[in-house]
N, C-alpha and C positions, 0 to 999 in steps of 0.2 A: 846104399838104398837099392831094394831090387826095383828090378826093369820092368816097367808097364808091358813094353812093351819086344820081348826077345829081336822077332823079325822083323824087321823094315824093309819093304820091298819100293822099291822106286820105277815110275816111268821113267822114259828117257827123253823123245824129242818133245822141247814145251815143260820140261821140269825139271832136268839136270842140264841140257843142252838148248843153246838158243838159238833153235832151229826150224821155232813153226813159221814164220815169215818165208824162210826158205823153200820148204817143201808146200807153201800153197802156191807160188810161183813158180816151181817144178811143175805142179799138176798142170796150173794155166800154161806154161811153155809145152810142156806134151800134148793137151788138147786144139794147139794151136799148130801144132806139128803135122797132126791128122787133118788139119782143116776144120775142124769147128771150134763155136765158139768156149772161150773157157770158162769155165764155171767161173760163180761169183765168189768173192775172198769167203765171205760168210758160211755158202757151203761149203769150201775146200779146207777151209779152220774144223768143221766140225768133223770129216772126213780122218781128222788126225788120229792115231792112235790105234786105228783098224788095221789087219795086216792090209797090205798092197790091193792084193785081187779085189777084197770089199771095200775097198778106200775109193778105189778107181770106178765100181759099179755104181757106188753111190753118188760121187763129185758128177758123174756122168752119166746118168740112167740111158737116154738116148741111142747112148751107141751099139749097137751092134755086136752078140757075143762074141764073134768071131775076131774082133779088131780089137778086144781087150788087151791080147797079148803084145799088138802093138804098142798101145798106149802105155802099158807098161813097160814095155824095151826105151820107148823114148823118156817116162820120168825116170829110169834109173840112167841113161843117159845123162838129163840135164842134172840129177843130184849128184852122180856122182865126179862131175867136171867140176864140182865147190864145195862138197862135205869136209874134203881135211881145213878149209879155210873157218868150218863155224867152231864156235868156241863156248865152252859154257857158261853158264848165268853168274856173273861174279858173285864168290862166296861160295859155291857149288861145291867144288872142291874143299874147299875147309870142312864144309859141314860135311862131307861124306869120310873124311881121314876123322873127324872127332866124334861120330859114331862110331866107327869103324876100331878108334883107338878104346872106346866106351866099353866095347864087347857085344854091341847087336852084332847080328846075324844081317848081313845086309845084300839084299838081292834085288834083283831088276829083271822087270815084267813090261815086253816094249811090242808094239805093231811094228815096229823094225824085221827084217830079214835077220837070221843067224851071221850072213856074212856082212849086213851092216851093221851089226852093231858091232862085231868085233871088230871092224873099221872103225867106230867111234869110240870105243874102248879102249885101239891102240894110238888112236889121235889125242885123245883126253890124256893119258896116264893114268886112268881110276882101274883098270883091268880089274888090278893085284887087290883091289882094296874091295870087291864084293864076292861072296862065296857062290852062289848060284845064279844064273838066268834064265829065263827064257824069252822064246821069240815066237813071230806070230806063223812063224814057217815049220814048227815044231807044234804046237799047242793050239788050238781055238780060236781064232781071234776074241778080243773083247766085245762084249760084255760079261761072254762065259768065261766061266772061273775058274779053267784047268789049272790055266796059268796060275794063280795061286793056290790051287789046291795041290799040283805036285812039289810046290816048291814045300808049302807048310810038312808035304807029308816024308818029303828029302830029309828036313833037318828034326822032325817029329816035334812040332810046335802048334800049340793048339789055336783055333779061331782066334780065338780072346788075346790071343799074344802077338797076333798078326797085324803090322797095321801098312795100310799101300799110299802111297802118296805120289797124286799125279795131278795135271792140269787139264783133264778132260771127264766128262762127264760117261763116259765109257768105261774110264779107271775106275769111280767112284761107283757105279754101278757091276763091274765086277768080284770088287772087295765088299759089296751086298750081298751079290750071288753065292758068294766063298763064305759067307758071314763074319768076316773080317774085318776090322774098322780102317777109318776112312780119315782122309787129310787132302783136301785140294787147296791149290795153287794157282791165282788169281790172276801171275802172270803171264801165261803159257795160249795156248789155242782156244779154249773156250771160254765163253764170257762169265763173267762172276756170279751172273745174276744165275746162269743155269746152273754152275756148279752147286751155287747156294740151297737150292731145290733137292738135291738130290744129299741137303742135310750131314755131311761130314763133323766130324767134328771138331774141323778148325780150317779155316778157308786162309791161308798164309798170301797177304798182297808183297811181298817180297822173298828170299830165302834170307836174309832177314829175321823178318818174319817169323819165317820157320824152324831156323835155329834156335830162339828164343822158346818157341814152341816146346820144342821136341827139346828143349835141356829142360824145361819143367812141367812135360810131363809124359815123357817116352822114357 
């Protein structure tokens, strides 16, 4: 049967990896490093997904341009003293080797730095098993859709064959902007109810879920 869908492009923290708990707790330990107080779990959740520098402006409006750079030396501190310990979403792995073994085109579109995610790429084992990525240190951060418009135009796969799958409302509003369709994950950083709003076409409450999904109809 042909593929709905050729490319599957995946977020990373909050949809392959179980890692947003972690990184809103980085943000609140770096803003408590500088001395003020740290945002609340609610803003620092929705903060996911954006590269660093805009992740950090927005969790933190308050602060001062000048003292960004600090604030960001300290969360890459506190993350990186526990990154090799997070681990991904049980089933993660399966589903990405039985795509992967299927014949999509499978790549990953992350607010991660180029050098974290190949940290996570080499802590996972999943490196070998996707053909492209990108990062937000490279590309736009999200909501714009570089990030999927170079991958789409990497492997010459059109919109319609595109589909991105992530747990923030950033993702799902990227694969908008790209005119690419859409799959959020009810697990991850943002809450279901906003994912829902922003209409995907299949909101998966576990991977699970989304394996079920995406064997009938990816």
């Amino acid at each position: 049967m042909a593929k709905r869908f050729e490319l599957i492009v995946f977020d990373w923290d909050g949809t392959l990896m179980d890692s947003a708990g972690a990184i809103v707790a980085c943000i609140q330990a770096a803003a408590r490093d500088l001395g003020l107080a740290p945002p609340p779990e609610e803003r620092a959740r929705h903060v996911i997904g954006l590269g660093l520098g805009e992740a950090l402006r927005h969790a933190l409006p308050e602060l001062e341009d000048e003292r960004h750079h600090e604030l960001a030396e300290r969360y890459r501190y506190h993350y990186l003293a526990q990154d090799q310990d997070l681990t991904l979403f049980a089933g993660a792995e399966n589903l990405v080797r039985a795509l992967n073994e299927a014949g999509h085109l499978l790549a990953i579109a992350t607010g991660k730095s180029r050098r974290g995610l190949d940290r996570a790429l080499g802590h996972s084992g999943l490196g070998l098993l996707f053909h492209a990525t990108r990062c937000a240190d490279e590309c736009h951060s999200k909501p714009h859709p570089q990030m999927l418009e170079e991958l789409m135009e990497e492997f010459g796969v059109a919109q319609e064959a595109t589909l991105m799958i992530g747990d923030t409302t950033h993702d799902l509003l990227m694969a908008k902007n790209a005119g690419a369709a859409a799959v959020g994950v009810a697990y991850g950083a943002h809450p279901p109810e906003a994912l829902a709003a922003e209409a995907p076409l299949h909101l998966a409450e576990s991977i699970e879920d989304l394996r079920r999904w995406l064997g009938a109809n990816a």
